[in-house]
C-alpha positions in Angstrom: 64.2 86.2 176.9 61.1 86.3 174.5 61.6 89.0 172.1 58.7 91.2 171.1 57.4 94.5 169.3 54.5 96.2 171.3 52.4 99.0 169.5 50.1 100.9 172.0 47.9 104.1 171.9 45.2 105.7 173.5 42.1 107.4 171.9 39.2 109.5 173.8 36.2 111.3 172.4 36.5 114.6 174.2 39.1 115.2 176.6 37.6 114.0 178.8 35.3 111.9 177.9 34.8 108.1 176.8 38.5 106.7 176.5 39.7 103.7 174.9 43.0 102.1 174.7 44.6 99.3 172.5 47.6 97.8 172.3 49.7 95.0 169.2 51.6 92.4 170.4 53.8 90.9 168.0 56.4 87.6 168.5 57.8 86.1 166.1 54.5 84.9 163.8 52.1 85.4 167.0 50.2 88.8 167.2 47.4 89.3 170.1 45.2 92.4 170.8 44.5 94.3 173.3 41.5 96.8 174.0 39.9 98.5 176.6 37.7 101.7 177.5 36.3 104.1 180.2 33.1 105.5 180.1 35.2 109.0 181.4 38.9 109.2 180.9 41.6 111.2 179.0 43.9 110.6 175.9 47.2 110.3 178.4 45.2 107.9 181.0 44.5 105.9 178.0 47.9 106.1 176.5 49.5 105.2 180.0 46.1 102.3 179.9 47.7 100.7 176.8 51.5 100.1 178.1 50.1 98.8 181.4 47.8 96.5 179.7 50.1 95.4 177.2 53.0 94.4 180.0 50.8 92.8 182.5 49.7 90.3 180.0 53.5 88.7 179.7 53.5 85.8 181.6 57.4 86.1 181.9 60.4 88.7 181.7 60.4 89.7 177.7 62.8 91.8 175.4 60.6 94.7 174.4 60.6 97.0 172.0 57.7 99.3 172.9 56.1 101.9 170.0 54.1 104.9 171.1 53.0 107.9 169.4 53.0 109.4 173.3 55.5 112.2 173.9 53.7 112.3 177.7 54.1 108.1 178.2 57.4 108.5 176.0 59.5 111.2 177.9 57.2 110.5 181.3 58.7 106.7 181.3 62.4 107.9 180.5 63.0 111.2 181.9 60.6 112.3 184.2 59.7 109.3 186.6 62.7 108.9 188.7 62.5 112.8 189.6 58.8 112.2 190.2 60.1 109.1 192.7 62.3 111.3 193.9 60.4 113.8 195.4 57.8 111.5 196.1 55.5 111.7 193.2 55.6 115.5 192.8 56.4 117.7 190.1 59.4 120.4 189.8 56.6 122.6 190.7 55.9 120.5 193.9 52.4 119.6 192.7 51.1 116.0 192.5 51.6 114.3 189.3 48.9 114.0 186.9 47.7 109.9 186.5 50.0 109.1 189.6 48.0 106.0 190.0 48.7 104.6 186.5 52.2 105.4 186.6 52.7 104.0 189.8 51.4 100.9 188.1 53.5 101.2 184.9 56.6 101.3 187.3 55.7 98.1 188.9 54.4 96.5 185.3 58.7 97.4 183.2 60.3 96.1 186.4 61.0 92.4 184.8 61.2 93.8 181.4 64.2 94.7 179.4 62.3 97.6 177.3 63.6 99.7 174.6 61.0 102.9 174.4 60.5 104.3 170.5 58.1 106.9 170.0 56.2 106.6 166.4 55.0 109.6 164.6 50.6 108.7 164.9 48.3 109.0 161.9 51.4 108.5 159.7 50.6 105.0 157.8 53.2 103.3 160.7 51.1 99.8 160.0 51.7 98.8 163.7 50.7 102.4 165.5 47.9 102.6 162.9 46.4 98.9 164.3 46.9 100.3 168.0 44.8 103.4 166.8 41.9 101.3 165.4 42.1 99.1 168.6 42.1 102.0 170.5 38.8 103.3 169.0 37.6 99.6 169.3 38.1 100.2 173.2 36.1 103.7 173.1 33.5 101.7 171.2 33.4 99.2 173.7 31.9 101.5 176.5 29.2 103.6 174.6 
């Protein structure tokens, strides 16, 4: 399996309001960016944006270690989603989970992954989260 290092994040000018998303790819010597936007989003559809995006590109089953300064995409990826499954996409408080579209889709996008999930402090000088930031705001740029 390929090994790589992704760095994602998710940025939105009001909440909501224009969204962006960006996402690092790093193997080896190869980097590639990722960006995108919505002309009306939020910072955690944008957040969940960036991991989708940044999976689907692999053309095969990678070794991941996957950075994000998103405690909602963080703990909603490794605690809450097989509870969510479980109970067929509804909360402890039996109400439909928020985004259930996009983390339907980031379900389906780790299956043939091996991913380790490491949550960065943001705005800290982290060089890789602080590129996903600026692509991020790329994405919201994008859309205006």
């Amino acid at each position: 399996m390929d090994k790589i290092s992704i760095y994602t994040d998710g940025a939105c000018k009001g909440n909501p309001g224009v969204g962006g998303w960006g996402a690092l790819l790093i193997a080896g010597e190869k980097e590639k960016e990722l960006f995108g936007g919505e002309k009306d989003s939020t910072n955690n559809r944008m957040e969940l944006m960036a991991v989708i995006q940044a999976l689907t590109v692999l053309k095969r089953p990678c070794e991941i270690i996957l950075h994000t300064d998103s405690q909602y995409v963080l703990k909603g990826i490794t605690e809450w989603i097989q509870g969510w499954k479980a109970k067929g996409w509804k909360t402890a408080a039996k109400t439909p989970v928020k985004n259930v579209d996009l983390w339907q889709a980031l379900d389906q996008a780790r299956n043939t992954h091996k991913i380790e999930w490491k949550w960065v402090k943001g705005h800290s000088g982290h060089p890789g989260n602080e590129r996903a930031d600026q692509l991020a705001n790329r994405g919201v740029d994008s859309v205006r």
